[in-house]
C-alpha positions as CSV (number, residue, x, y, z in Angstrom):
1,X,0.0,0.0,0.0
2,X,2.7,2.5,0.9
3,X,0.8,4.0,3.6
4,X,3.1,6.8,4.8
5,X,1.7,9.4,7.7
6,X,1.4,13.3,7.3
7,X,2.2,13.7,10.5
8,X,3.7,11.9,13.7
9,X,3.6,13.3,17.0
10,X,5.1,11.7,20.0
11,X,4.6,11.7,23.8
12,X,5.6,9.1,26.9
13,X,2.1,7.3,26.3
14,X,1.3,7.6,22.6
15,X,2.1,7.5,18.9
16,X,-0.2,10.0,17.2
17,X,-0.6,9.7,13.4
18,X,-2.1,11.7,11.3
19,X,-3.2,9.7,8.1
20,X,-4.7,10.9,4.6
21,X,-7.8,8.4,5.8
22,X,-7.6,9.4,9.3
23,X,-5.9,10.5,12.4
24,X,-5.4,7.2,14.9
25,X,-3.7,7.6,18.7
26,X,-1.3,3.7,19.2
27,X,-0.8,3.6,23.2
28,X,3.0,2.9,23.9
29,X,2.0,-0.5,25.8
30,X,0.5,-1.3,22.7
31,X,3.3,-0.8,20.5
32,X,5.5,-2.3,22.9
33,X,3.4,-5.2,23.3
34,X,3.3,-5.4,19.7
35,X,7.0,-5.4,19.0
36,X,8.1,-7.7,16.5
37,X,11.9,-7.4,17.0
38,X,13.8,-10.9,17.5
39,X,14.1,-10.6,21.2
40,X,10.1,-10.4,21.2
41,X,9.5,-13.0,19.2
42,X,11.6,-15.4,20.2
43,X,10.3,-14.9,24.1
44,X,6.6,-14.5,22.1
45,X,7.8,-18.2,20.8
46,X,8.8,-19.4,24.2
47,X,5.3,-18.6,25.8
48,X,6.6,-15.4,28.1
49,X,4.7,-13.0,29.0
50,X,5.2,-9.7,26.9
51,X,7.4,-6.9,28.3
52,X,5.8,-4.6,30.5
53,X,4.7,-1.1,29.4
54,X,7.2,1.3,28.5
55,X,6.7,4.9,28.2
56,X,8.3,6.3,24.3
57,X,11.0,7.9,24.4
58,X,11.8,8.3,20.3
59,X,10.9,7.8,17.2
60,X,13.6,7.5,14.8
61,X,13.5,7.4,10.9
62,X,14.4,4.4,9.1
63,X,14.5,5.3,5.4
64,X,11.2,6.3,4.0
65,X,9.2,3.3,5.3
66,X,9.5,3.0,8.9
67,X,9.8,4.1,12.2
68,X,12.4,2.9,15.0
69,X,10.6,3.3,18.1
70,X,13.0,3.8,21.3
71,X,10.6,3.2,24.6
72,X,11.8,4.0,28.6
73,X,12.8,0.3,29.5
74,X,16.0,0.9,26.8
75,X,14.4,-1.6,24.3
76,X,14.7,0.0,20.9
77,X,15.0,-2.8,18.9
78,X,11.3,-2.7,17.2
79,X,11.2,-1.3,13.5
80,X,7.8,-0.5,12.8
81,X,7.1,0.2,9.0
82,X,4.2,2.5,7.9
83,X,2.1,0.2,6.7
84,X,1.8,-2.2,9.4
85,X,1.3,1.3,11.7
86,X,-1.5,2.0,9.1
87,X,-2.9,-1.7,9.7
88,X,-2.9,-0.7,13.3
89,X,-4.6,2.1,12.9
90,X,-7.8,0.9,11.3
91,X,-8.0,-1.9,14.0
92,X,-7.3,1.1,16.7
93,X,-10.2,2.8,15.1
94,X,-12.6,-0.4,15.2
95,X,-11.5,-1.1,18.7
C-alpha cells in the first residue's frame, strides 16, 4: 500500500498519526506489546509474557518506510514500517 503518515507526533504514552484516511492515537503498551523485534518474538515463541509497558522515548526514521521506536525500558530494537502502523490504525479505530 505504501501508507506513509502526514504527520507523527510523539509523547511518553502515545504515537499520534495523522493519516490521509484518518488521524489514529497507538498507546506505547501497545506498541510495545506489539513489537516484532527478534528478542520479542523469540520470548513470544517461548510462551513469556510480553514486556511490561514502557513509556516512548523516540521515534527515529528508518528510510522512508518506517519508524524505530525507542521506549523507557532501553528496548529499541522494534522497527515499525508504515504500513503495518497503518494496519494498526484501522484496527485502533474499530476497537
Amino acid at each position: 500500500m505504501n501508507a506513509v503518515p502526514e504527520a507523527v507526533d510523539l509523547t511518553p504514552g502515545a504515537l499520534r498519526l495523522r493519516w490521509a484516511d484518518g488521524i489514529a492515537e497507538l498507546s506505547a503498551a501497545r506498541l510495545r506489546a506489539a513489537c516484532r523485534c527478534g528478542g520479542c518474538r523469540a520470548r513470544a515463541g517461548r510462551g513469556e509474557p510480553a514486556a511490561a509497558p514502557a513509556d516512548l522515548v523516540d521515534a527515529v526514521p528508518v528510510g522512508s518506510y518506517a519508524i524505530n521506536l525507542v521506549f523507557s525500558d532501553g528496548h529499541d530494537r522494534g522497527i515499525y514500517p508504515w504500513d503495518w502502523l497503518h494496519e494498526l490504525s484501522a484496527a485502533a479505530v474499530q476497537d
